[in-house]
C-alpha positions as CSV (number, residue, x, y, z in Angstrom):
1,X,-1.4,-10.5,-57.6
2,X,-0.3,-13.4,-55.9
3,X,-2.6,-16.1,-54.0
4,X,-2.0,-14.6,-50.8
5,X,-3.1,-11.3,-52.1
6,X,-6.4,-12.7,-53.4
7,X,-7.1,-13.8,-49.8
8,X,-6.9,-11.1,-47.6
9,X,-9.8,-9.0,-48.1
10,X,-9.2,-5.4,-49.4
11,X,-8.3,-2.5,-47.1
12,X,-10.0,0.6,-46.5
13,X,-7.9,2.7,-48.8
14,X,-8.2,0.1,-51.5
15,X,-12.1,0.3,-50.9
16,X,-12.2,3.8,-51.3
17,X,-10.0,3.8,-54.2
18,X,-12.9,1.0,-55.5
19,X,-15.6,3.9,-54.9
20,X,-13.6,6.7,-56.1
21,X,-12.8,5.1,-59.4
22,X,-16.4,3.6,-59.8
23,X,-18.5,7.1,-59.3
24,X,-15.8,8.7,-61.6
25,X,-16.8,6.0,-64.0
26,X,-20.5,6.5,-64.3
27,X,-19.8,10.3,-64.0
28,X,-17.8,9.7,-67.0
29,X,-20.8,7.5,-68.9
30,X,-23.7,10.3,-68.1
31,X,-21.1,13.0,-69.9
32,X,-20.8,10.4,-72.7
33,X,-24.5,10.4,-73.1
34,X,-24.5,14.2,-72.9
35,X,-22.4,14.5,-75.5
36,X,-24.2,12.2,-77.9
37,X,-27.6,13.7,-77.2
38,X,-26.0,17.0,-77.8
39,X,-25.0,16.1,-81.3
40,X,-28.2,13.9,-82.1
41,X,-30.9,15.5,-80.7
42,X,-33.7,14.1,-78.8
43,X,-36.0,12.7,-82.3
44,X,-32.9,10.6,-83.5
45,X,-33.9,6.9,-83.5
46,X,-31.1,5.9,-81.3
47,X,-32.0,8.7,-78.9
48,X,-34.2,6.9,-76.5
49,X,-32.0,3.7,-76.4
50,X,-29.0,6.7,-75.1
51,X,-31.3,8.3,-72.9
52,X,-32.5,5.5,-71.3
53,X,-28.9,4.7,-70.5
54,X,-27.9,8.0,-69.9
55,X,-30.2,7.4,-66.5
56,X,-29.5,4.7,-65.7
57,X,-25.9,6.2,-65.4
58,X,-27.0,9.1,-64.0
59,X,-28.5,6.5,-61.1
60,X,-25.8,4.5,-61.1
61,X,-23.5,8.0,-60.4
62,X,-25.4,9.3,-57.3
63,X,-26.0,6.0,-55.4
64,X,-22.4,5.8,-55.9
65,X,-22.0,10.1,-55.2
66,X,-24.1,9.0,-51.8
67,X,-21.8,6.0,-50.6
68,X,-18.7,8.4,-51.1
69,X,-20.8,11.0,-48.7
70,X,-21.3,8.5,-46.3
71,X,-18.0,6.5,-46.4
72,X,-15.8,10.0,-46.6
73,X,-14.1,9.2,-49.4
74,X,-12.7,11.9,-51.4
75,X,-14.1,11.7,-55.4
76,X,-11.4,11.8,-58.1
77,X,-9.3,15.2,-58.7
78,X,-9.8,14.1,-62.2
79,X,-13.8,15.0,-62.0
80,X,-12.8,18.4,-64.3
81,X,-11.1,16.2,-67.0
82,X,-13.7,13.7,-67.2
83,X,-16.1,16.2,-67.2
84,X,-14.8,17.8,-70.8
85,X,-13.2,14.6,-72.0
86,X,-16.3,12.1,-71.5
87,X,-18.7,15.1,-73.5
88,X,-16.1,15.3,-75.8
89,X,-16.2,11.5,-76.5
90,X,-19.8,11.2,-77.0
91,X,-19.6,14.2,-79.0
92,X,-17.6,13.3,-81.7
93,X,-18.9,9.5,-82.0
94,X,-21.8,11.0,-82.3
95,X,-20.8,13.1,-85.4
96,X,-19.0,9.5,-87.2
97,X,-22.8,8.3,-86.7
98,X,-25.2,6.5,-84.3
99,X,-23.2,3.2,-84.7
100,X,-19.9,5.0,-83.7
101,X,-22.0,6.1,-80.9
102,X,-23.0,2.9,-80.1
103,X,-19.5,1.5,-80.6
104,X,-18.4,3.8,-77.8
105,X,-20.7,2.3,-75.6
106,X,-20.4,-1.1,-76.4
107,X,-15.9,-0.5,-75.9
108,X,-16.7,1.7,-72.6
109,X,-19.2,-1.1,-71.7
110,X,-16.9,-4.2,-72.7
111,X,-14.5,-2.6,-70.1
112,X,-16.5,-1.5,-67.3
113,X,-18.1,-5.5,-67.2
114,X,-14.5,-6.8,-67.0
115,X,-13.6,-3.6,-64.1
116,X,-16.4,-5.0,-62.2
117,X,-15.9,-7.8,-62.8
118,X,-12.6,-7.9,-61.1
119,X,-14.1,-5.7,-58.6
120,X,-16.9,-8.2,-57.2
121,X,-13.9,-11.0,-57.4
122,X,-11.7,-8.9,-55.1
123,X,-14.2,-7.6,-52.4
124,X,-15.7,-11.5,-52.0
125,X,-18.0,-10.7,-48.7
126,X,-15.9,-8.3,-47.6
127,X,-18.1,-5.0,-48.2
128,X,-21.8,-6.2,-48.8
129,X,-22.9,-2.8,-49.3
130,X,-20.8,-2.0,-52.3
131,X,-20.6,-5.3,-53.5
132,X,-24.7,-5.2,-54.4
133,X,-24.3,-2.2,-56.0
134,X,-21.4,-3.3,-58.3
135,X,-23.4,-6.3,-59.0
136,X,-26.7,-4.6,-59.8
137,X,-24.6,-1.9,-61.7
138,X,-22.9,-4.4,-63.7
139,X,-26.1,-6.1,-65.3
140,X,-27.3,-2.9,-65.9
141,X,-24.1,-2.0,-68.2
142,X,-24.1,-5.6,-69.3
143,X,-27.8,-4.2,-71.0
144,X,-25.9,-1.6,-72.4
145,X,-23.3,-3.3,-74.0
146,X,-26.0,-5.3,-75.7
147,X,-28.1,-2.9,-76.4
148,X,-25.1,-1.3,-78.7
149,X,-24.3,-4.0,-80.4
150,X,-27.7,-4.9,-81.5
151,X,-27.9,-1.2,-82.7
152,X,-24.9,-1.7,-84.8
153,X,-21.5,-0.8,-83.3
154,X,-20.0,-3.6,-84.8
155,X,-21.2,-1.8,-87.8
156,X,-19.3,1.6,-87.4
157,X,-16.6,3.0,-89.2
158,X,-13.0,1.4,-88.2
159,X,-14.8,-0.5,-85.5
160,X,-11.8,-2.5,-84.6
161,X,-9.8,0.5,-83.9
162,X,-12.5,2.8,-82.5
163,X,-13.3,0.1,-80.2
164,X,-9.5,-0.4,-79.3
165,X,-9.1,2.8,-78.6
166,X,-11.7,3.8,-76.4
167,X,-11.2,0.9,-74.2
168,X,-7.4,2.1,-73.8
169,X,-8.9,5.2,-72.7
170,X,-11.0,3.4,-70.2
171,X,-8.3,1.5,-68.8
172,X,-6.5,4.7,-68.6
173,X,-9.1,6.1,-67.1
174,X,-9.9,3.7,-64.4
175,X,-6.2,3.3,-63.4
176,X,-5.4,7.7,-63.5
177,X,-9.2,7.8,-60.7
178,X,-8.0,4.8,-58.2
179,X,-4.9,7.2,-57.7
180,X,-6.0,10.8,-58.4
């Protein structure tokens, strides 16, 4: 992006694409969660610490679900996908073991603070609206991310490349929902 680009404050197609790619996002995180609880159960030790995320997500999803409403913007054709692929996820980090579980959070977290990130950089005081949410959402998945690795992600099998991976399928992810 050049200098020029920086300055001129984003459109109302690149707004929505902001919205449509965030709410896919946290749609994405609460079928994570679902997937883990499904495989752990509610009296494993690291189920609260999930759960507690998990809605937080879940919040995060419909204040985001509400500003599409209100904005018009069209969610993500990808909803279906994420739907299977983000259960799927949590599923089977879940079965590796809680710190796999934790390192999916701490990856999908690591990227979602850089996305938003980049995010709050690009809308300046452009859209106030969206902006606080992004912001409030962010320290929120800031938490999360340190909530995992104080569990023990760092501590799960083939962390490096688990970690690696997942966030490959988060930048996947976000860049496949700003279009679809």
């Amino acid at each position: 992006m050049s200098s020029s680009e920086s300055l001129t404050p984003p459109g109302a197609a690149e707004r929505a694409a902001m919205l449509r790619v965030d709410q896919a996002g946290e749609f994405g995180a609460t079928r994570i969660y679902a997937g883990q609880l499904a495989v752990m159960g509610s009296r494993h030790p690291a189920a609260r610490a999930i759960a507690r995320m998990a809605a937080q997500e879940e919040r995060h999803r419909a204040r985001f679900d509400a500003m599409l409403g209100e904005r018009r913007v069209r969610p993500t054709a990808l909803a279906p996908l994420w739907h299977v692929a983000g259960f799927a996820l949590g599923a089977a980090t879940a079965l590796i073991g809680a710190e796999a579980a934790m390192a999916c959070t701490a990856a999908v977290e690591t990227e979602i603070d850089r996305h938003y990130g980049a995010q709050i950089d690009r809308l300046g005081d452009s859209d106030p609206e969206l902006t606080e949410a992004i912001t409030e959402f962010r320290a929120e998945e800031v938490e999360h991310l340190d909530t995992a690795l104080a569990a023990g992600a760092e501590r799960a099998p083939a962390y490096p490349l688990l970690s690696a991976a997942i966030r490959l399928g988060c930048r996947v992810a976000i860049g496949l929902s700003e279009r679809i």
